[in-house]
C-alpha positions in Angstrom: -3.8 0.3 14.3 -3.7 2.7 10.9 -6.7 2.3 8.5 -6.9 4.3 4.9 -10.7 5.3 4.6 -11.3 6.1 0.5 -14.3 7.2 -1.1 -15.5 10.9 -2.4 -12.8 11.6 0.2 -10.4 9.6 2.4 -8.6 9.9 5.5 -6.9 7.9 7.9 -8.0 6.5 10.9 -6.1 5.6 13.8 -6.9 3.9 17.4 -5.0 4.0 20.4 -5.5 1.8 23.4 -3.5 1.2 26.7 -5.0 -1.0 29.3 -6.3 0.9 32.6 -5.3 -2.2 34.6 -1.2 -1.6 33.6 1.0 1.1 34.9 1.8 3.6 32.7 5.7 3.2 31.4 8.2 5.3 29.4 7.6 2.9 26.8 3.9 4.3 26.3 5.0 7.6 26.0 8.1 6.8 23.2 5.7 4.6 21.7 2.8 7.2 21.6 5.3 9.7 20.0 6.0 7.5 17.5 2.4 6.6 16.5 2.1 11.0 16.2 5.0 11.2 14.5 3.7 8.3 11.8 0.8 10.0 11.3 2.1 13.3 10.1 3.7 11.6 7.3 0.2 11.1 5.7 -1.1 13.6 3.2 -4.7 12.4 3.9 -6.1 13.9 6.9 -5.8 11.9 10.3 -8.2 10.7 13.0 -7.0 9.4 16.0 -8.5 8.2 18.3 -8.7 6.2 21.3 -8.8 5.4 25.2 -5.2 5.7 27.1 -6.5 5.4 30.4 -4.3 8.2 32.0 -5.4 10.1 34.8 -3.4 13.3 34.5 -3.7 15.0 37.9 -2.3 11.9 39.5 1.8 13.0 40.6 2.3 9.2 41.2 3.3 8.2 37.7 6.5 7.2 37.3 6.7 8.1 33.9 5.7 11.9 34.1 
C-alpha cells in the first residue's frame, strides 16, 4: 500500500506485509522488487516500511 503524506513537506509512505504463517515464494521476492522499484519513481522522499517475516539465516528457503 503507497500513501502521499502533504503538508509543510510530504513524502510517501509505504507498508509491506507477508504472512509469517506462508512459505516464502519467488513471487515475494519479484513482487518485492517491484514495490522498490515503484518507489524510486517518486520525487518525494520514501518510507517503507513493514513486517516480511523472513528469517534470513534459515538455508531451507526455497526461494534463496
Amino acid at each position: 500500500m503507497f500513501i502521499r503524506v502533504s503538508g509543510t513537506s510530504s513524502f510517501v509512505a509505504a507498508v509491506v506485509c507477508r504472512p509469517g504463517s506462508t512459505a516464502v515464494s519467488e513471487t515475494f521476492f519479484d513482487e518485492s522488487s517491484d514495490v522498490i522499484v515503484r518507489l524510486a519513481t517518486f520525487a518525494e522522499p520514501v518510507l517503507l516500511a513493514g513486517d516480511v517475516n523472513i528469517r534470513p539465516q534459515r538455508s531451507t528457503y526455497s526461494a534463496t
